[in-house]
N, C-alpha and C positions, 0 to 999 in steps of 0.2 A: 476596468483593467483587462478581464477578460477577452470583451472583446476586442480591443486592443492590437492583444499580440498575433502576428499574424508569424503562424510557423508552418517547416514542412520537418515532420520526424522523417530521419532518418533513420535505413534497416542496413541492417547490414547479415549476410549469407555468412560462416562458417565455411571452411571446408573441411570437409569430414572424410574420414577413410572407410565409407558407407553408401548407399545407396539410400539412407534419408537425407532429407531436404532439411538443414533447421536456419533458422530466419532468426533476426531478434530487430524486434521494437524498440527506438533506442527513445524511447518515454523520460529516459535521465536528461535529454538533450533540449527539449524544448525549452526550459526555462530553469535561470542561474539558483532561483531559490524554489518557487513552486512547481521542482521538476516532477518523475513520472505519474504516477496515477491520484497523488494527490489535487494535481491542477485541476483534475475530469470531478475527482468529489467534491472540493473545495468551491466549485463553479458555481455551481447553482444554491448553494447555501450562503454562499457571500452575496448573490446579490438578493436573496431572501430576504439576506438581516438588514442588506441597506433599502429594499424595496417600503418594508414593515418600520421602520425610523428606528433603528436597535444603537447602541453607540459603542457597547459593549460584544465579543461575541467570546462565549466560555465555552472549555472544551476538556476531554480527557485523555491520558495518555503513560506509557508507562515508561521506565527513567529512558530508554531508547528509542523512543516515537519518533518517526518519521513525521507522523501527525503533527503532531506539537510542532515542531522547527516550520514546516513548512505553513500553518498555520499564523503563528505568529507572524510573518512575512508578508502575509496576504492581508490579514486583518489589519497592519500594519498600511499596506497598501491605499487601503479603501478608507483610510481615517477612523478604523476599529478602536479602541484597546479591548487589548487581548487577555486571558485570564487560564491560566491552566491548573487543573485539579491534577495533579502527578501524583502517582501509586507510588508510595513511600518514605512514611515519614524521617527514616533515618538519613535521606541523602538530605536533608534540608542541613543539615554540618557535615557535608562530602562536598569535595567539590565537583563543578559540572563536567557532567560529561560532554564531547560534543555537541549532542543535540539541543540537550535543554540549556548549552551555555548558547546554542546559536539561537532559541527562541529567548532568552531574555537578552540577546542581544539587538533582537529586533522586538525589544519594548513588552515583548510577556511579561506576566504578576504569575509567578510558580506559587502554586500553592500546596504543598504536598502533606499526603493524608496517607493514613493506618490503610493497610489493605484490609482489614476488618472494613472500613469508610466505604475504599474504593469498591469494593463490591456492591453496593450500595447503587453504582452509577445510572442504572439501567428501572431502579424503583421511582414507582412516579410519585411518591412520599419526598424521597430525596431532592427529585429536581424540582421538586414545587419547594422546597426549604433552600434551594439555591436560586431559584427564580426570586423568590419573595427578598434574599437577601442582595441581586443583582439584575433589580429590576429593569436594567437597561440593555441585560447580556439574553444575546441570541444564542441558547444553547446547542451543541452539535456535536454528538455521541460518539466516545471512541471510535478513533478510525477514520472520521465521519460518515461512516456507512449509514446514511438513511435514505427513504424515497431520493431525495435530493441529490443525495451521491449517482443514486443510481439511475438517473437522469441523466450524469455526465458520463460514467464510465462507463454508457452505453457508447458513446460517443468514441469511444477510443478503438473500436473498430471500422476501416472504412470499406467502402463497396470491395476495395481490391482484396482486403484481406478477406472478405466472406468468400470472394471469387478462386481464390488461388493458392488456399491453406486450408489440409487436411484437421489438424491438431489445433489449438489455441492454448497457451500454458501461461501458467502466473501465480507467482507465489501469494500468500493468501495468509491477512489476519484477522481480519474482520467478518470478511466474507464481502463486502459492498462491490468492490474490482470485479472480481469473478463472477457474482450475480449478474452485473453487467455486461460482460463479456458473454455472458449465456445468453441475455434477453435479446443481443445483438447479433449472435451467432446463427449460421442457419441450421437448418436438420441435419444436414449430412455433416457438419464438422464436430467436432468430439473438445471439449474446456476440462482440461486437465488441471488440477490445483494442486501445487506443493504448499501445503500448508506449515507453518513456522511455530506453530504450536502445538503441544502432544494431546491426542486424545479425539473423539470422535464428534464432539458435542458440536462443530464447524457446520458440519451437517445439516443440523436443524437451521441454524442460523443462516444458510444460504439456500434454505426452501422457503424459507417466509417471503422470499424474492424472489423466489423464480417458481414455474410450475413446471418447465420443460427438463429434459433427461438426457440429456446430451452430453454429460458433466460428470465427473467421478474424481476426488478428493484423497492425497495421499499423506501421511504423518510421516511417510518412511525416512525422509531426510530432513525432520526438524532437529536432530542434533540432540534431541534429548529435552526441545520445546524454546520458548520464545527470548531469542537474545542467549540460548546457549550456543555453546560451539567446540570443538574437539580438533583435535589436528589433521587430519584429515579434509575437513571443508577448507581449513587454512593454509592448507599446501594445495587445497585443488585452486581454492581462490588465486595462489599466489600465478602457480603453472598457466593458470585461463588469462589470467590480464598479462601476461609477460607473451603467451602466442594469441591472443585474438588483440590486443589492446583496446578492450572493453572493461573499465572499473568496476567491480561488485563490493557490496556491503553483505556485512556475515550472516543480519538479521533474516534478509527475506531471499535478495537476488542470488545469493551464492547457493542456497541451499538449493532452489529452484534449477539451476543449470549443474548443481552435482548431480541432483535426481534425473535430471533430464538425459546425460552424458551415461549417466549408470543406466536407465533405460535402455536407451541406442544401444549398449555394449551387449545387453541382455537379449537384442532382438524381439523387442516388446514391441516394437511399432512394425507394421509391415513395409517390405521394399518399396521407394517411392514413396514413403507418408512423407508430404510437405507437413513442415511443423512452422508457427510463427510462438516466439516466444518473446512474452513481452516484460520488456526491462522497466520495470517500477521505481527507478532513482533509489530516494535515499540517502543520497553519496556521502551525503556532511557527515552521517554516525558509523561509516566505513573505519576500520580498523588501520591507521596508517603503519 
């Protein structure tokens, strides 16, 4: 399927009452269910599980994942079934939200577990007691940040952008986006990450992938951490898509282009920084 679709992302420029440049990657665009930066990680692990004869591919996610919906879609695609471990047991008598109602609409098995469990995701105790239990599921890590992600979302930069952008910016949960974005990037340009979740630990997690320094990581606009939000992102969201006509979701893309816009204000970037900022989809768990 992958290789398949044949797309051209569309950018689109800002105009700003500044002397910076900002760009945005319109990553939501290329594709109706596996849009932005999911399509680049999901690439190369989907043809993994069908390369290795998997029939199954299990994965994890929390009740607002982008992952999951766009997951189920793909695996869906390729003749998978799909399997998702969701952090929290008490939505199993909630009803869905949109994302996880859009992943069992495309044929996911939600399976939702104690976040006591879900921490659990990352022990190889655990995934060998879910391997052994789903002997046919190709497992793929929150987020799907692995080698394999980062095989694609190396990809999502092309010669033009190493050529002709100062900055690189993208909001950030896993860390797999960003690693890639840095392996891809060249020395002179600087990968900024608005991280969506509180706390510094992101850090480590996006050094096991990368060795280069080019890169610096912000909490300042998680909102108070992952799937929060406050009235302020939500009147900025609202004011950004009514003059740019660019949709954002509150999880990742909003917070990324609040911090970005509060930068610019603050005079944090120098006169003439070209910025590309890259729009990571999501759109289904946007807030209507």
């Amino acid at each position: 399927m992958f290789d398949h679709i044949a797309f051209s992302t569309p950018y689109q420029t800002l105009e700003l009452s500044t002397s910076v440049q900002l760009t945005i990657k319109r990553l939501d665009l290329i594709h109706p269910q596996i849009s932005g930066n999911k399509f680049f990680k999901l690439k190369y692990n989907l043809l993994a599980a069908q390369q290795q004869g998997f029939t199954q591919v299990l994965t994890f996610g929390g009740a607002f994942s982008n992952h999951i919906a766009a997951t189920a879609y793909a695996a869906q695609q390729f003749g998978f079934q799909s399997l998702g471990i969701i952090r929290g047991e008490e939505l199993h008598s909630q009803p869905l939200n949109p994302s996880l109602q859009t992943a069992q609409d495309f044929g996911m098995q939600l399976h939702f577990v104690s976040r006591a469990e879900y921490r659990l995701r990352h022990e190889t105790a655990y995934l060998q007691q879910l391997q052994q239990r789903y002997p046919q599921a190709f497992i793929i890590p929150e987020g799907g940040s692995n080698a394999l992600a980062l095989q694609g979302t190396q990809e999502i930069l092309s010669e033009h952008d190493r050529e002709n952008y100062d900055v690189i910016c993208c909001a950030v949960g896993t860390g797999g986006t960003i690693a890639g974005l840095i392996e891809s990037s060249t020395d002179q340009q600087h990968v900024l990450g608005f991280s969506a979740l509180k706390g510094d630990f992101l850090q480590k997690d996006i050094q096991q992938w990368t060795d280069k320094k080019n890169w610096s990581l912000t909490d300042r606009y998680c909102c108070g951490g992952y799937a929060k939000t406050h009235p302020e992102l939500l009147q900025f969201m609202q004011q950004f898509e009514q003059q740019y006509a660019i949709p954002l979701e509150q999880v990742y893309t909003a917070k990324m282009m609040l911090g970005l816009f509060d930068l610019i204000q603050e005079n944090h970037f120098p006169a003439n920084t070209r910025i590309l900022a890259i729009h990571t989809g999501g759109l289904q768990g946007r807030l209507k």
